[in-house]
Rosetta silent file (secondary structure, phi, psi, omega in degrees, C-alpha in Angstrom):
SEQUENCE: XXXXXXXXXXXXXXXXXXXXXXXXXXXXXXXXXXXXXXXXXXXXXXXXXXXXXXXXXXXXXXXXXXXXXXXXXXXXXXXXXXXXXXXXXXXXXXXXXXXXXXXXXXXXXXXXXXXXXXXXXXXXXXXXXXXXXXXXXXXXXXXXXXXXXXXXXXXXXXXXXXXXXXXXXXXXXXXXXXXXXXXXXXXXXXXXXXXXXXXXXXXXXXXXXXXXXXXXXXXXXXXXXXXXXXXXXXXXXXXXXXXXXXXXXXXXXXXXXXXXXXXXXXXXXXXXXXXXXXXXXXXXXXXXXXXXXXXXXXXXXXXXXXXXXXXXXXXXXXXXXXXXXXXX
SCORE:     score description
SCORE:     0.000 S_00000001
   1 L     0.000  142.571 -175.104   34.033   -7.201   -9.207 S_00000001
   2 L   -65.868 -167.190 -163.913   32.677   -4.144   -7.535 S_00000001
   3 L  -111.628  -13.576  163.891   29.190   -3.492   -6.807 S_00000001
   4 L   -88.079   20.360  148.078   29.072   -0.244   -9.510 S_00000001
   5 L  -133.411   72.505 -176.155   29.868   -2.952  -12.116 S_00000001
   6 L   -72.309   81.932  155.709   27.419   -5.773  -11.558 S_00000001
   7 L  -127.603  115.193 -145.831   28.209   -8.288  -14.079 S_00000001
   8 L  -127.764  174.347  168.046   28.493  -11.901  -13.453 S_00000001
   9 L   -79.883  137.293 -168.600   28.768  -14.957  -14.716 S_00000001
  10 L   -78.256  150.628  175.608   25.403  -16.749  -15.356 S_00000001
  11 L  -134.056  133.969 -173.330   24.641  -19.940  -13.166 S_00000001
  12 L   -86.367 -163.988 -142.728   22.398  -21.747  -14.565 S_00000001
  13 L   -89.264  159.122  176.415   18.537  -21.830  -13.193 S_00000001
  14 L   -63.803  -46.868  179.550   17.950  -24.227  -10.387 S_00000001
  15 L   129.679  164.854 -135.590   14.733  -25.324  -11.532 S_00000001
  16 H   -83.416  -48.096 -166.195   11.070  -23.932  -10.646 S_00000001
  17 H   -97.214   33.512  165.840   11.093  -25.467   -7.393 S_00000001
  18 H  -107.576   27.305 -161.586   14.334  -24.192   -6.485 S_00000001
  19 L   -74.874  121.337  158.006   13.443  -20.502   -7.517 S_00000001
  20 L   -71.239   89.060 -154.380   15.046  -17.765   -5.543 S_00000001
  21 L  -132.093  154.035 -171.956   12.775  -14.913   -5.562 S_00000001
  22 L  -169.839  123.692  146.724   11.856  -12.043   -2.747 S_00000001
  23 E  -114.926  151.392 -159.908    9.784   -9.251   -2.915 S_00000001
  24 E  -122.038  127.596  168.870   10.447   -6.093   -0.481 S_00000001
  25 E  -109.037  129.098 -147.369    8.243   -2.977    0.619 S_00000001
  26 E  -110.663  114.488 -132.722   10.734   -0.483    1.153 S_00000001
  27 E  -115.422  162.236  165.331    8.551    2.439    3.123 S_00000001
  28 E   -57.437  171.927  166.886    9.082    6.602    2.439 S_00000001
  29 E  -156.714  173.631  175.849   10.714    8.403    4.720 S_00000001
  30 E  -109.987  135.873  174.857   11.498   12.322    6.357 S_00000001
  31 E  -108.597  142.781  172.388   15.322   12.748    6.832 S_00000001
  32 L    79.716   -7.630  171.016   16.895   15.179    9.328 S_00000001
  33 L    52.397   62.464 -172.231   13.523   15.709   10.790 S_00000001
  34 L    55.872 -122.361 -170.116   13.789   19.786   11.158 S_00000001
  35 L   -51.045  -27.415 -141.731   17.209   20.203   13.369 S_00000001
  36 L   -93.313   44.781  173.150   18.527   16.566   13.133 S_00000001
  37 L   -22.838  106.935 -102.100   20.628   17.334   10.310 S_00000001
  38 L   -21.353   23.496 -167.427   22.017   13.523    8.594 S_00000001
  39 L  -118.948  -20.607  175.673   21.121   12.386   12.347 S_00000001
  40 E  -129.229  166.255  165.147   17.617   11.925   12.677 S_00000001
  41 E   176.930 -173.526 -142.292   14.783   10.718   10.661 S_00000001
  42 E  -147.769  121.882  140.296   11.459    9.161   10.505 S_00000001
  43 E   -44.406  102.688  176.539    9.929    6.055    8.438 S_00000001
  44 E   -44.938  129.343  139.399    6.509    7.163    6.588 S_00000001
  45 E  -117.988  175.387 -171.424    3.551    4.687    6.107 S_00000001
  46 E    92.911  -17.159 -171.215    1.248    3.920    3.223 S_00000001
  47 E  -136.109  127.341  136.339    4.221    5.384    0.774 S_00000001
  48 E  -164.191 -106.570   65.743    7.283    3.688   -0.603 S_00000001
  49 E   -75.420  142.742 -160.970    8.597    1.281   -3.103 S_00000001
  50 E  -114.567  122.632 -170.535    8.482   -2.357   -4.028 S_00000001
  51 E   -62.278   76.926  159.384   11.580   -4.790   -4.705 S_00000001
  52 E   -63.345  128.912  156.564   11.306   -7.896   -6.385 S_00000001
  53 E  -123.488  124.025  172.617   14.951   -9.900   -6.867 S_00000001
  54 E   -94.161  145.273  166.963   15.126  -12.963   -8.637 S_00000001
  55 E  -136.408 -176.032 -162.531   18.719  -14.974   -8.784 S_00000001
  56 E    57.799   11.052  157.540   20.054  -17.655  -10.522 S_00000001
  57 E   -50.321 -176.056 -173.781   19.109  -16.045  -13.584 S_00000001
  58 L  -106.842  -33.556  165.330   20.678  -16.424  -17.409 S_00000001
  59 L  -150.738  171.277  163.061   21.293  -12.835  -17.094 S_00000001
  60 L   -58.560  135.258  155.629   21.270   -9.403  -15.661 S_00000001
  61 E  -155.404  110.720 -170.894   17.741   -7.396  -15.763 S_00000001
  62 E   -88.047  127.445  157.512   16.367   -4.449  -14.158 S_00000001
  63 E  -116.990  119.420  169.149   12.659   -3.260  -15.043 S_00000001
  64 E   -86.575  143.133  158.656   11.597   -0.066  -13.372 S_00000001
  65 E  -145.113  177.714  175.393    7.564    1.139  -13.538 S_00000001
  66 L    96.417 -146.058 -138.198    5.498    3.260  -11.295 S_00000001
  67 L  -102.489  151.685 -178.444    6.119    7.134  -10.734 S_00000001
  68 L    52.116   43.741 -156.706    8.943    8.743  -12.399 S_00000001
  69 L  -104.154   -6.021  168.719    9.590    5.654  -13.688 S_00000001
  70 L   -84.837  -11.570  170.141   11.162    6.794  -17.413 S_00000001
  71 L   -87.545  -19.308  174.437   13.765    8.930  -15.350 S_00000001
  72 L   -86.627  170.919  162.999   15.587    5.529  -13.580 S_00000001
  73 L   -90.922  159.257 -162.218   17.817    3.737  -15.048 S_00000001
  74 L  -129.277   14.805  163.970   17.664    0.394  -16.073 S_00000001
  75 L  -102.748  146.771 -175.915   21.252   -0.318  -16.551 S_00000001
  76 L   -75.685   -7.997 -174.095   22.540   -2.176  -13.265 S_00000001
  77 L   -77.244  -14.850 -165.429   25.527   -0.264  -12.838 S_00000001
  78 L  -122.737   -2.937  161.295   23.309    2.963  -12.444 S_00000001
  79 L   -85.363   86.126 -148.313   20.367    1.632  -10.485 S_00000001
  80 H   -41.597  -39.860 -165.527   20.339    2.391   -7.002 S_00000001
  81 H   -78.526  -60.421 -161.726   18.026   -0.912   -6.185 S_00000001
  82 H   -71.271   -9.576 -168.473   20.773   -2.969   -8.473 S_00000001
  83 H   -86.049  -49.300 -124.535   23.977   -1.276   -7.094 S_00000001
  84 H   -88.253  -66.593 -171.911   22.430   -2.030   -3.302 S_00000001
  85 H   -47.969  -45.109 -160.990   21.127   -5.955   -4.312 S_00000001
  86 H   -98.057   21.895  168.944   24.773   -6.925   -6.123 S_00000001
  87 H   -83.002  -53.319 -158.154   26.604   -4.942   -2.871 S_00000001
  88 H   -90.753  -24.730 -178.645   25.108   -7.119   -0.526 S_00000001
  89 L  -111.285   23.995  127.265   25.199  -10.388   -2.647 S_00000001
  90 L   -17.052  -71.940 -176.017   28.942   -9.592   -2.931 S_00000001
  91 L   -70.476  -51.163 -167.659   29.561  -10.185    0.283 S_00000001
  92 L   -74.966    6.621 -155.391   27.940  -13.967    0.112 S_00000001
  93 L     6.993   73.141  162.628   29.935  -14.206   -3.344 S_00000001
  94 L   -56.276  164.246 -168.414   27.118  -14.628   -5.354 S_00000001
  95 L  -153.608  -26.474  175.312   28.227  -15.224   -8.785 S_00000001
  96 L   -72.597  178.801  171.182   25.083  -15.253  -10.830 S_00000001
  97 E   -90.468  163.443  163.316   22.713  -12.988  -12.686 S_00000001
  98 E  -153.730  176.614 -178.982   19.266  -11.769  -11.406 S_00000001
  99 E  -109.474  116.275 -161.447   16.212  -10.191  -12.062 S_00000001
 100 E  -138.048  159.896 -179.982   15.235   -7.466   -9.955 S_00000001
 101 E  -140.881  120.314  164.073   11.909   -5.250  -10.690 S_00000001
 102 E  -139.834  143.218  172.766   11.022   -2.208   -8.926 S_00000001
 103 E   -95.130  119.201 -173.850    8.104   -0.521   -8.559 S_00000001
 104 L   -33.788  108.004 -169.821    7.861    3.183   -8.081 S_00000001
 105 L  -126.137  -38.984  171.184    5.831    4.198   -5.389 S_00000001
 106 L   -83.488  143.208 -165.633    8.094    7.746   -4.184 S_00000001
 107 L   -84.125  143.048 -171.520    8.933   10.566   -6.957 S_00000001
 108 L   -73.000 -172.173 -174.001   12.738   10.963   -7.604 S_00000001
 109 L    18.402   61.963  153.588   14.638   13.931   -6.324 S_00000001
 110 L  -123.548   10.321  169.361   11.280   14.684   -3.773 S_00000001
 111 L   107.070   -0.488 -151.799   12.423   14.560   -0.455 S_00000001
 112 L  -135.669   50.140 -162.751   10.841   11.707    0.767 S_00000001
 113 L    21.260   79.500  171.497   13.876    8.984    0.427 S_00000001
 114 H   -85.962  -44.010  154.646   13.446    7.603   -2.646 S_00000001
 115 H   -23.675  -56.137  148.445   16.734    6.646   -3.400 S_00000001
 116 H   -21.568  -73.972  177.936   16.864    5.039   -0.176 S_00000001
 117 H   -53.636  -59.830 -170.788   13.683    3.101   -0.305 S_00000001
 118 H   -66.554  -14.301  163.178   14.818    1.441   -3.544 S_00000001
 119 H   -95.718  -10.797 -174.224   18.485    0.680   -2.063 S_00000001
 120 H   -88.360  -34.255 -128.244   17.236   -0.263    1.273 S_00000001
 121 H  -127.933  -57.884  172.544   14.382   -2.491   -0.621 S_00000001
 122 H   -66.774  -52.627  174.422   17.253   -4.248   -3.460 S_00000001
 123 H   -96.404   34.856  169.987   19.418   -5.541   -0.637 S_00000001
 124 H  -110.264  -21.183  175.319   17.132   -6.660    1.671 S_00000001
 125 L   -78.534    8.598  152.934   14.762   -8.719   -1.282 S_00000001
 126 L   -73.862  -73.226 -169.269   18.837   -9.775   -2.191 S_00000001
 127 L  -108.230   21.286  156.224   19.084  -11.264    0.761 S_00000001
 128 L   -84.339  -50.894 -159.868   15.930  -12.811    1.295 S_00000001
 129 L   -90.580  -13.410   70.927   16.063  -14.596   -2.181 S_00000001
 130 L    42.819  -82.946 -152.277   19.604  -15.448   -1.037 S_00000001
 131 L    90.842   55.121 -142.422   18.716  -17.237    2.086 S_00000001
 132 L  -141.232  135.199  164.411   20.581  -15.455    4.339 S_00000001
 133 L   -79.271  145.375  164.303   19.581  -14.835    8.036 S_00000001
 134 L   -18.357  119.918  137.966   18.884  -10.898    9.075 S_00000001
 135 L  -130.528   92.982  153.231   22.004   -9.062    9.344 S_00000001
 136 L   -34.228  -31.499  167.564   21.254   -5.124    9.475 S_00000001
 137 L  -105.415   -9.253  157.814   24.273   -4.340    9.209 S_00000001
 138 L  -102.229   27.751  133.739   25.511   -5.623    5.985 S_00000001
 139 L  -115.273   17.343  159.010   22.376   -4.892    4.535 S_00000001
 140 L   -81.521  -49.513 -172.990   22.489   -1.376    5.778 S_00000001
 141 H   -57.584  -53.047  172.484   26.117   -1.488    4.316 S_00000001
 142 H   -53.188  -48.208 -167.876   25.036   -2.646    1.069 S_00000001
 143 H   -75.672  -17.028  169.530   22.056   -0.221    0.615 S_00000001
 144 H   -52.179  -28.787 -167.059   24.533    2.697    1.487 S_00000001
 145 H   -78.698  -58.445 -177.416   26.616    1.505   -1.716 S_00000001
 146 H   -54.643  -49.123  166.066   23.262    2.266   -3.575 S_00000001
 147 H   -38.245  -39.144 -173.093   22.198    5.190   -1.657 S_00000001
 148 H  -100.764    4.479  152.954   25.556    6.906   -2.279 S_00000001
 149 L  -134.584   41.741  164.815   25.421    6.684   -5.922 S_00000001
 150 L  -104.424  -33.124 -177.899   22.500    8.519   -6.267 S_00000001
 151 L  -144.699   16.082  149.269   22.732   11.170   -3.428 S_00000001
 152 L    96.761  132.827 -167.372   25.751   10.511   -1.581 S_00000001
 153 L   -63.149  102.843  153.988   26.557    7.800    1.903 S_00000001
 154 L  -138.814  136.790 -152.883   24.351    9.415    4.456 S_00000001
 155 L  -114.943   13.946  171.183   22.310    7.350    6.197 S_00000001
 156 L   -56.373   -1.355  172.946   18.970    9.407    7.787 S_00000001
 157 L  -111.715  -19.376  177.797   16.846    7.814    5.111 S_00000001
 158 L   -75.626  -41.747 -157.867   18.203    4.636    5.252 S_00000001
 159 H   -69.335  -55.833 -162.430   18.005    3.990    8.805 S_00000001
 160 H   -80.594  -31.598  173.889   14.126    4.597    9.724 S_00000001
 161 H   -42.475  -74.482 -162.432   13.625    2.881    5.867 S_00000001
 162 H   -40.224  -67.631 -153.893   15.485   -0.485    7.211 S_00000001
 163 H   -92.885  -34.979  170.096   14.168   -0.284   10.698 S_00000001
 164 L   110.135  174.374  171.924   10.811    1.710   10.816 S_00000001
 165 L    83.493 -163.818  179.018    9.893    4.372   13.563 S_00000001
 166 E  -120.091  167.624 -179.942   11.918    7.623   13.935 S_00000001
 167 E  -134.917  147.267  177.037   15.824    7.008   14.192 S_00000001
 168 E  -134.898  124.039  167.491   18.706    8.798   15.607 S_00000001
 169 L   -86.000  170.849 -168.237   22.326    7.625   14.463 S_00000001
 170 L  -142.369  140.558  177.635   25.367    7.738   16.577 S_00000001
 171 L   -73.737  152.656 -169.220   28.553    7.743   14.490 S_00000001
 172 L   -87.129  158.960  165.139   30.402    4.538   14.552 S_00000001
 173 L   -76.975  140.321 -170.328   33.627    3.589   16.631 S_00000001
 174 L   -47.007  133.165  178.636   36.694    2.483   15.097 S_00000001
 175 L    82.485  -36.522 -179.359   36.190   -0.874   13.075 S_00000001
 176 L  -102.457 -179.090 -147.479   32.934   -0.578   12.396 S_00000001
 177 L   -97.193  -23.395 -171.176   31.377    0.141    8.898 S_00000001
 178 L  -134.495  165.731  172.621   27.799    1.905    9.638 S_00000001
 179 L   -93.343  155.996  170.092   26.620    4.103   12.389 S_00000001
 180 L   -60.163  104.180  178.043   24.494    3.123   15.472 S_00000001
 181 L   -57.808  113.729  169.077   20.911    3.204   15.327 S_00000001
 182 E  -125.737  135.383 -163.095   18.683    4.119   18.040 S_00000001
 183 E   -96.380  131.644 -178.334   15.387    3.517   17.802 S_00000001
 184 L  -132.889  114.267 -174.752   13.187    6.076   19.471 S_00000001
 185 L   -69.070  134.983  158.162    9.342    4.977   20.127 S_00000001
 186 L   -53.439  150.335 -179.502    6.759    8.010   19.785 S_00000001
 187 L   -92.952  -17.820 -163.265    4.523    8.650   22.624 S_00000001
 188 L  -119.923  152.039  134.084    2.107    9.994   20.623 S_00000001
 189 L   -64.171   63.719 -127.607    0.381    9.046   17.660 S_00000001
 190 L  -115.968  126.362 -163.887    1.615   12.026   15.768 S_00000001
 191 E  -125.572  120.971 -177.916    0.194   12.089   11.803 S_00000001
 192 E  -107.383  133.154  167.655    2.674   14.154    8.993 S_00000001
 193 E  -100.358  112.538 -179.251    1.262   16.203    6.184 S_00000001
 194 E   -94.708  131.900  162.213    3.502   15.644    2.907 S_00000001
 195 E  -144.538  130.581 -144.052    3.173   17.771    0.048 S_00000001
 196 E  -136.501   95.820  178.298    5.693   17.639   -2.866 S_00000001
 197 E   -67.410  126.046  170.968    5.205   20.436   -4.899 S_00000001
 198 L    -1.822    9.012 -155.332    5.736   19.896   -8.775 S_00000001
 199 L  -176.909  149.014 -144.686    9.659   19.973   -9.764 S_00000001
 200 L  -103.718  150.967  167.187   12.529   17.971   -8.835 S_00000001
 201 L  -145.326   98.587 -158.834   15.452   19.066   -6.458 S_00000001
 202 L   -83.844  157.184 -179.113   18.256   16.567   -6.222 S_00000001
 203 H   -29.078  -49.868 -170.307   19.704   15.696   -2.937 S_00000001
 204 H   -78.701  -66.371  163.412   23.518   16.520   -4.469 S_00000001
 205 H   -24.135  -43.546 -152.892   21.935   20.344   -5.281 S_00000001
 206 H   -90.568  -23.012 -175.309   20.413   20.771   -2.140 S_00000001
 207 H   -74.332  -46.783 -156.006   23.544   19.526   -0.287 S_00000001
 208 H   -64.404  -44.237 -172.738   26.144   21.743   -2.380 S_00000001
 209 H   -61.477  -43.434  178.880   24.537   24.805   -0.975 S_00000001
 210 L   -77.342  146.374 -154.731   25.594   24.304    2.466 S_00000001
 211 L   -82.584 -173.025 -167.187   28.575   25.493    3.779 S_00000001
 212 L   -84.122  -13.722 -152.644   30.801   23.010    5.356 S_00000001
 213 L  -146.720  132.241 -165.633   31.696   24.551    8.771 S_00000001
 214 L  -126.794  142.368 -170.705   29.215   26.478   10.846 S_00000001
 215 L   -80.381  134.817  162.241   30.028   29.148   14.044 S_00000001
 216 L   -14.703  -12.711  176.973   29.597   27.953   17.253 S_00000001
 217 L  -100.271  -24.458  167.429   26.174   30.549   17.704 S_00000001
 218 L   -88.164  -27.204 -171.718   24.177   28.207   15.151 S_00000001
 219 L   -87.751   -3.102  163.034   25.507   24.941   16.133 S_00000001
 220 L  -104.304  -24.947  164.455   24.512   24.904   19.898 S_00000001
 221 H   -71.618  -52.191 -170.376   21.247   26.026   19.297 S_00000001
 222 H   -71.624  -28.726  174.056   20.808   23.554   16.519 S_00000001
 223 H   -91.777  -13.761 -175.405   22.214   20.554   18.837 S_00000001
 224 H   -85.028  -51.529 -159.992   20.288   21.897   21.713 S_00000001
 225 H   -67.340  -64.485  175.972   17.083   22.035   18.959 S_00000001
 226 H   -76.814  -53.703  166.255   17.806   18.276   17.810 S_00000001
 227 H   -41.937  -62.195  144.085   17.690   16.902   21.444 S_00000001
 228 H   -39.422  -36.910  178.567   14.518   18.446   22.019 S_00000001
 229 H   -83.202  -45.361  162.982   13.190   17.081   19.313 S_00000001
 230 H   -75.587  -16.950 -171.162   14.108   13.785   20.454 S_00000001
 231 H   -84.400  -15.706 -174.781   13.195   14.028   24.228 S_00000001
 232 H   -94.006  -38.764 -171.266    9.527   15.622   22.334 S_00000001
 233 H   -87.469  -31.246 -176.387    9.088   12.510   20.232 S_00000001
 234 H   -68.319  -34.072  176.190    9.980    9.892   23.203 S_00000001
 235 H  -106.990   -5.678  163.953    7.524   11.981   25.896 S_00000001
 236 L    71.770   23.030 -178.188    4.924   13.236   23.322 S_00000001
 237 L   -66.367   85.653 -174.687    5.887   16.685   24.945 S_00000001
 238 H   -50.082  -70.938 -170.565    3.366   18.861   21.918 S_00000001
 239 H   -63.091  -34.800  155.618    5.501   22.140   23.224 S_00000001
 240 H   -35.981  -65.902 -165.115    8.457   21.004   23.267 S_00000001
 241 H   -73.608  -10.537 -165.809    8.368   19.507   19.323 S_00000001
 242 H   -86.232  -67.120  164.379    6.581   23.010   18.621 S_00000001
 243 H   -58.218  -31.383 -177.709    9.859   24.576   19.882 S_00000001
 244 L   -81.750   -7.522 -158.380   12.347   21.836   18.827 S_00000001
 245 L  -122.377   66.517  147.039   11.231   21.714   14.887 S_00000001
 246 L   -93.764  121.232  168.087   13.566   24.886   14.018 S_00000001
 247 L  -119.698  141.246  175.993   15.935   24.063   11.810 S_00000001
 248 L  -107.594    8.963  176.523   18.772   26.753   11.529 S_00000001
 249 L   -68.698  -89.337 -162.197   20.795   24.864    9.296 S_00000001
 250 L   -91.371  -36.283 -141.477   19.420   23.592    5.910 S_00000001
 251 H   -71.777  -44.458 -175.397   16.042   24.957    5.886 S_00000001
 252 H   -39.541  -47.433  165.627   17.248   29.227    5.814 S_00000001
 253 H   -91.252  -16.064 -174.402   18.954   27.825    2.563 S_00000001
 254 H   -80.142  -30.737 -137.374   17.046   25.131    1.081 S_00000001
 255 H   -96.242   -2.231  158.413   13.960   26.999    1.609 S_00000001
 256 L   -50.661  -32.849  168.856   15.539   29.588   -1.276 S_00000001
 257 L  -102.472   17.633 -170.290   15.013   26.858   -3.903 S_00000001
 258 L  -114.332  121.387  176.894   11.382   25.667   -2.859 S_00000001
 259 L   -99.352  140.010 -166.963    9.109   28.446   -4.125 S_00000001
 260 L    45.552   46.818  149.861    6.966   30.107   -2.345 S_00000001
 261 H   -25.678  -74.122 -150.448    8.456   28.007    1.091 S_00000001
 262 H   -85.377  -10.596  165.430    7.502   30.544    3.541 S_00000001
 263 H   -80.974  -20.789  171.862    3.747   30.722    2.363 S_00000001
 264 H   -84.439  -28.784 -178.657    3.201   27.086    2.760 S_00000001
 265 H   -50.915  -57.857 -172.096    5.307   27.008    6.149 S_00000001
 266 H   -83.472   10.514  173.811    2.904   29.344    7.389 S_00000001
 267 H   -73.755  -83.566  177.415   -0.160   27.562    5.860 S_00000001
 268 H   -17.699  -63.875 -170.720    0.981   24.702    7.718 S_00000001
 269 H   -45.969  -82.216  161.473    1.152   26.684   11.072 S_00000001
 270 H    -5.821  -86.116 -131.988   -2.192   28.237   10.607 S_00000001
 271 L  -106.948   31.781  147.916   -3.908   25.161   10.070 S_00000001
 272 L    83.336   56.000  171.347   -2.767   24.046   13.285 S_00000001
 273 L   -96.036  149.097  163.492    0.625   21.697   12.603 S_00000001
 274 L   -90.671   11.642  144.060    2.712   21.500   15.829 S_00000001
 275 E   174.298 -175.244 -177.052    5.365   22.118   13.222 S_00000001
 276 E  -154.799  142.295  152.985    6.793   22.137    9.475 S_00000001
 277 E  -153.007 -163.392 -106.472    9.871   21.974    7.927 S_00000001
 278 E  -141.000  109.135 -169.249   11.818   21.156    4.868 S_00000001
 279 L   -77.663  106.943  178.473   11.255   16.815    4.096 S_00000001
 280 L    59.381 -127.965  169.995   15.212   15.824    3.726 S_00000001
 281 L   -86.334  -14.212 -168.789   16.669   17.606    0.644 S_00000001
 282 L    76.560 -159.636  -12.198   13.408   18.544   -0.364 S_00000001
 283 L   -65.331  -17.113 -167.855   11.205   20.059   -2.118 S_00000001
 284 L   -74.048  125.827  136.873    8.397   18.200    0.162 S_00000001
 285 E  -139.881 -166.069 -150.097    7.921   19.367    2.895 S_00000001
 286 E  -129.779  133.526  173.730    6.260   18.087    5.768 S_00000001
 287 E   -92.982  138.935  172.210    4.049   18.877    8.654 S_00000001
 288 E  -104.551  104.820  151.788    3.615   17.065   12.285 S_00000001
 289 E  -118.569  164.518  176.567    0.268   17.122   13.464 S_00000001
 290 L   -35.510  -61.647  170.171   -1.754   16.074   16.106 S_00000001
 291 L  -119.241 -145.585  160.664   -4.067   13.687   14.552 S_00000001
 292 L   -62.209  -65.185 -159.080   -5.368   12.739   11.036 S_00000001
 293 L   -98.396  -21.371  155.646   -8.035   14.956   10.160 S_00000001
 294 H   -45.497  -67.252 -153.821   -5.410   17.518   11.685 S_00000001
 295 H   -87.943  -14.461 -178.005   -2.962   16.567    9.276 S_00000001
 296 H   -71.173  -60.853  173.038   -5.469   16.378    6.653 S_00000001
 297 H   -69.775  -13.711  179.977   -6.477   20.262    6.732 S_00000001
 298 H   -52.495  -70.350 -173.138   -2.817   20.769    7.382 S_00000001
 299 H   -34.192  -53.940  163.794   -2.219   19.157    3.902 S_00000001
 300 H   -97.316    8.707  149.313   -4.622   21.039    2.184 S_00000001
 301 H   -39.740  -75.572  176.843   -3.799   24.241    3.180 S_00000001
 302 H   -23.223  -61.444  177.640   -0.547   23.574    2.425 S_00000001
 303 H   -73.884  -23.806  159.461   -1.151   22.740   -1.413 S_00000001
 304 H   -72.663  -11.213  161.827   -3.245   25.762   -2.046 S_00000001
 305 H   -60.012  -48.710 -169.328   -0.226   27.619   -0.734 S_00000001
 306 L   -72.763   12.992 -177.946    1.766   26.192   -3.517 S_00000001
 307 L   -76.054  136.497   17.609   -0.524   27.482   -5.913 S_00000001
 308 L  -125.469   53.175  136.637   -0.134   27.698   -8.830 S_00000001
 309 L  -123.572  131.266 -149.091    2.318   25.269   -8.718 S_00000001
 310 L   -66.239  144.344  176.181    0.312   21.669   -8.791 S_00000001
 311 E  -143.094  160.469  159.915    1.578   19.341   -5.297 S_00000001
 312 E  -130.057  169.273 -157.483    0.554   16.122   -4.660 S_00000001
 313 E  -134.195  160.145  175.363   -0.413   15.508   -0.858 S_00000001
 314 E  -179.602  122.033 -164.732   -0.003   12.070    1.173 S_00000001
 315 E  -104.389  104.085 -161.997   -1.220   12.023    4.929 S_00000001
 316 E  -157.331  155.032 -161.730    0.647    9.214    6.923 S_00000001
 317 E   -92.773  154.003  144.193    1.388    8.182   10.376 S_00000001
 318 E   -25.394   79.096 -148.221    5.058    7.283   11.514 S_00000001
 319 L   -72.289  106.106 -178.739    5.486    3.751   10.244 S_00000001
 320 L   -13.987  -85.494  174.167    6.257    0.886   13.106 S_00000001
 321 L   -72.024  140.518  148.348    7.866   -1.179   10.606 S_00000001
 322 L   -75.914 -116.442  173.239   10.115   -0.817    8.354 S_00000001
 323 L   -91.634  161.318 -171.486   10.855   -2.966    5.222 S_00000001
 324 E  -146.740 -161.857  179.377    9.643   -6.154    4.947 S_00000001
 325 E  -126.422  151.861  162.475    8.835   -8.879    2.246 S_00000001
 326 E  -107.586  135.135  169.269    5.835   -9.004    1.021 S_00000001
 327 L  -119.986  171.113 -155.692    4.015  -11.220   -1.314 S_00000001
 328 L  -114.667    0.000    0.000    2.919  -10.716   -4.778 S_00000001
């Protein structure tokens, strides 16, 4: 049975001290990073969401709480976390029910991979409760099944979620199923100012708008734009990422449905970011600064731009790790 129709056959429970249970902190994230259109992205900390999966249940049950948390769904065929967890325990032909709980921690449709976190976060707390040694790439595969049926298989949210850090994919080679990850350490300790202005934008909106095919005078500047931006995050080269975090793609259009865009951009500048753009799909978007307390006045500048429509702000360094288990 596919993984959009998770319904099994109950097995019954093992007994307490065989219970299979895992919970997973799945972290936020920025996708496309300015230029680095589905190719680059960046793992948050301090922000994400948290997985619990139970198996060997009597039946299927999803409970969502935490932020937005009356907008997911709770049926498993339509739950991003539940699509991702019975994708991955698929593969191991799992056969049973589970229990999976997740807690909210990122706002839907805001930019900051929520969708992501909670499929990146069901099949790796899948295949922890499971028993399964680390394989990244079929639980990359699996959270893509969730990830694509909220906002479609692209994987710049997934990738720095799973692995932590900033990420750059490489498209895959014949036979294989996901693209190649490269991990690229920062030189700097480089602090992002988030601010997610009031109102939802989903990913599948923000996407629609863009055309498919772009002339040859935006797309070498924009591939020129995304190298720079990686050779500026690997050497901590300040002028460089100040020059490199143009995006000439998404943002000229995106930044049409984020109101009042170009007053917060330039809040952001002002208040010293070495740059801002457009978080993902948006509406958040996000500043790189220097330090902390940098990123701090970035931040509120930024939300008095959006006045008078109400943001929330979250100040957070580039996150080592990615997801991990946790205990509860």
């Amino acid at each position: 049975m596919s993984a959009g129709s998770p319904k099994r056959r109950p097995q019954p429970r093992r007994g307490r001290g065989a219970r299979r249970l895992a919970t997973v902190f799945a972290p936020g994230s920025v996708g496309n990073v300015g230029p680095g259109f589905d190719v680059l992205g960046l793992a948050v900390s301090g922000i994400g969401d948290t997985v619990s999966v139970e198996l060997d249940t009597d039946a299927t049950e999803v409970r969502v709480r935490g932020r937005d948390a009356r907008l997911i769904p709770t049926a498993p065929e339509h739950n991003a976390a539940a699509i991702a967890a019975f994708a991955y325990l698929e593969r191991k032909r799992y056969r049973g029910g589970l229990r999976l709980d997740l807690e909210k921690g990122l706002p839907l449709s805001g930019g900051l991979g929520g969708s992501a976190a909670s499929s990146v976060g069901g099949a790796l707390a899948a295949a922890l409760a499971f028993g399964a040694r680390f394989d990244p790439e079929a639980i990359l595969t699996a959270a893509a099944a969730g990830e694509a049926a909220v906002a479609g298989r692209h994987y710049d949210n997934l990738a720095p979620c799973l692995f932590g850090g900033v990420t750059l994919l490489v498209p895959p080679v014949a036979g294989d199923q996901v693209p190649h990850v490269a991990r690229i350490p920062p030189a700097r300790p480089w602090v992002l100012a988030l601010v997610t202005p009031a109102f939802r934008l989903p990913t599948k909106r923000a996407r629609a708008i863009l055309p498919r095919h772009s002339a040859r005078a935006l797309w070498v500047p924009q591939m020129a734009r995304t190298a720079a931006l990686v050779h500026a995050i690997a050497t901590g080269d300040e002028g460089l990422a100040t020059l490199a975090l143009d995006d000439l793609y998404a943002e000229p259009l995106r930044a049409r449905l984020i109101p009042h865009f170009d007053r917060v951009k330039r809040a952001a500048l002002g208040a010293g970011a070495i740059g801002c753009s457009v978080s993902g799909a948006g509406p958040t978007l996000f500043a790189l600064c220097r330090s902390r307390a940098s990123a701090a006045r970035c931040a509120a500048a930024m939300r008095r731009a959006f006045a008078p429509l109400a943001a929330t702000v979250h100040v957070g360094g580039i996150a080592a790790t990615g997801a991990r288990r946790i205990s509860r």
